[in-house]
N, C-alpha and C positions, 0 to 999 in steps of 0.2 A: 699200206698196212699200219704203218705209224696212225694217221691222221685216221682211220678207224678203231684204233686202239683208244686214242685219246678220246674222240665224242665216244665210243662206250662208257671209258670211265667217267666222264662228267655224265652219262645218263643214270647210272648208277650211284652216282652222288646224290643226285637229285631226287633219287625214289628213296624212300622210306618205307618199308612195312609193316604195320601193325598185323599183330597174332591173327586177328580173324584174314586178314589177305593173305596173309602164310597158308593157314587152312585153307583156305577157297582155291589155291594155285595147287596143293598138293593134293585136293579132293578132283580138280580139274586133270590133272596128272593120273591122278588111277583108274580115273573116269578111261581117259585114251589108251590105256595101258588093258584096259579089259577088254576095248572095242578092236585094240588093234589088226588084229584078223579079218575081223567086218572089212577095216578099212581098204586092206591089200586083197579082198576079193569082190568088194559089191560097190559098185557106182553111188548107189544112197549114201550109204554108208562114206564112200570119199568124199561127198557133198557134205554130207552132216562135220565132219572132220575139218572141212575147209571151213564151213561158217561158225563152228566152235572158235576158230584159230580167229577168227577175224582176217582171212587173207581178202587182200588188195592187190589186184595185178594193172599195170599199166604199162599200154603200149605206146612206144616213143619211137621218132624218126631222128637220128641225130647222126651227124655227119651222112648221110645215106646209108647208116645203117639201121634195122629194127633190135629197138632196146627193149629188153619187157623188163621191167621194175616191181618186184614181188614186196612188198611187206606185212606182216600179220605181230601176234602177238607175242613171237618170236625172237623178232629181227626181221630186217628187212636187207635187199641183197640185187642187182644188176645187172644182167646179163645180156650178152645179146643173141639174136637169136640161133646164128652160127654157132655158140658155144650150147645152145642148149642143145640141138641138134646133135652136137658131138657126143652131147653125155654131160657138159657143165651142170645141167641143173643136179642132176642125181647124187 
């Protein structure tokens, strides 16, 4: 938790935003805020929402187990596949 705490902070060091990327992130924000319903009921519509985000998923083998590795525009986050199963991802 530590050692995610700290690379946050230094990523956040490291970005600066100018006014017009402020506006673009909070126009991108109302944007999903209007579709949201779209997205919790129409397949398109959760596709169009994944490729907004920019998600990345990647499947890993590591120690014998399956890791999927999500990152988008977000954050990005680990899991394996037993935890999503259980309900981790949600």
């Amino acid at each position: 938790m530590a050692q995610q705490r700290n690379r946050l902070a230094q990523r956040l060091k490291a970005v600066s935003l100018r006014a017009e990327q402020i506006k673009d992130i909070k126009a991108f924000k109302a944007e999903i805020a209007q579709d949201m319903e779209t997205f919790r009921q129409d397949f398109e519509g959760r596709r169009r929402l994944i490729e907004m985000l920019n998600v990345q998923v990647t499947l890993k083998i590591e120690d014998e187990q399956r890791i999927v590795h999500v990152e988008c525009y977000l954050g990005e986050k680990s899991l394996s596949i037993a935890s999503i199963m259980s309900g981790g991802l949600v």
